[in-house]
N, C-alpha and C positions, 0 to 999 in steps of 0.2 A: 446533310443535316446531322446535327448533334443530337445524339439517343442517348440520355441517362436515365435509367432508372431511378426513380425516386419516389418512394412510400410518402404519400402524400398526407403526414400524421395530422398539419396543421387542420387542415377539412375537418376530418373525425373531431378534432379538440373543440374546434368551434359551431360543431352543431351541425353542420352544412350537409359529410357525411353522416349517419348513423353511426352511432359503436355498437350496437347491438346487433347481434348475427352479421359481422362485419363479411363473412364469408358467402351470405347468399346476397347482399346487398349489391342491385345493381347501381354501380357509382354512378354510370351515366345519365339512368333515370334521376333517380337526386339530386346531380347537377343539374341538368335541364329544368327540373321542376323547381329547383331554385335561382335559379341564374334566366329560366328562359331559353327562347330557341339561340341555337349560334347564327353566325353570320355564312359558316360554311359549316356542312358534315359530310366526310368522306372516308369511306370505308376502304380498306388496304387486306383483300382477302390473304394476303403472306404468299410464297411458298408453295406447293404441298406439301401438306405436314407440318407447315410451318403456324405460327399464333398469328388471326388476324387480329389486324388494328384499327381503330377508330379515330381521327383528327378531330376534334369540335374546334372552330377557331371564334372566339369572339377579339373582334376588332384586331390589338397587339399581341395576342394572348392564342399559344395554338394549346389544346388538351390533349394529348394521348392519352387513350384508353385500350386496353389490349383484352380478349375475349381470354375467359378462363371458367374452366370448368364448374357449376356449383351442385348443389346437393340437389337441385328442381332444376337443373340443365343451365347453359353457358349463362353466363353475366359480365357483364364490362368494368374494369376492375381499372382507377385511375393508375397510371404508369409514370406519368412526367409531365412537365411542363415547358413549354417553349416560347422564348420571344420570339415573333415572328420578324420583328425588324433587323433581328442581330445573328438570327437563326443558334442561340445557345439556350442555353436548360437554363431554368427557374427553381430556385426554391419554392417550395409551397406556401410561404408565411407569404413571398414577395407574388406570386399568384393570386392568393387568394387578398392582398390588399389592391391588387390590378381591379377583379372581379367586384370587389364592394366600392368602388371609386370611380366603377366606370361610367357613363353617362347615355 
């Protein structure tokens, strides 16, 4: 599977995520509470030691979110985007146009 990182700014710009207190905001709740439950969620405890991960997949569309530390304890912090058909990384403009078009 192809893992890129990518700061998901397009969300923030359009309201989706918050911009305010961007560092305690959990991205996951957010998306859920906007988008709804997924199709699948599966958690990737990492490693020892290592950051776990979160998959939300709606329909063609997988989310990564990766566990990161906040000021009131961990929060899920959007990470990348993934077509599930093609298994490659998403921009977030082209994510987040998946997400308001999907049916």
């Amino acid at each position: 599977m192809l893992w890129i990182r990518i700061l998901p700014r397009v969300f923030r710009e359009s309201g989706i995520i918050p911009t305010t207190e961007v560092a305690q905001t959990d991205d996951l709740a957010a998306f859920v509470k906007r988008f709804g439950k997924a199709n699948t969620d599966k958690t990737d405890p990492g490693p020892p030691g290592g950051v776990p991960h979160r998959l939300l997949t709606y329909g063609d569309l997988r989310i990564v979110f990766a566990q990161r530390p906040g000021p009131n304890g961990p929060v899920w912090k959007i990470e990348g985007f993934i077509d599930t058909r093609s298994d490659l990384s998403l921009r977030g403009d082209e994510a987040l146009d998946r997400m308001l078009n999907r049916r």
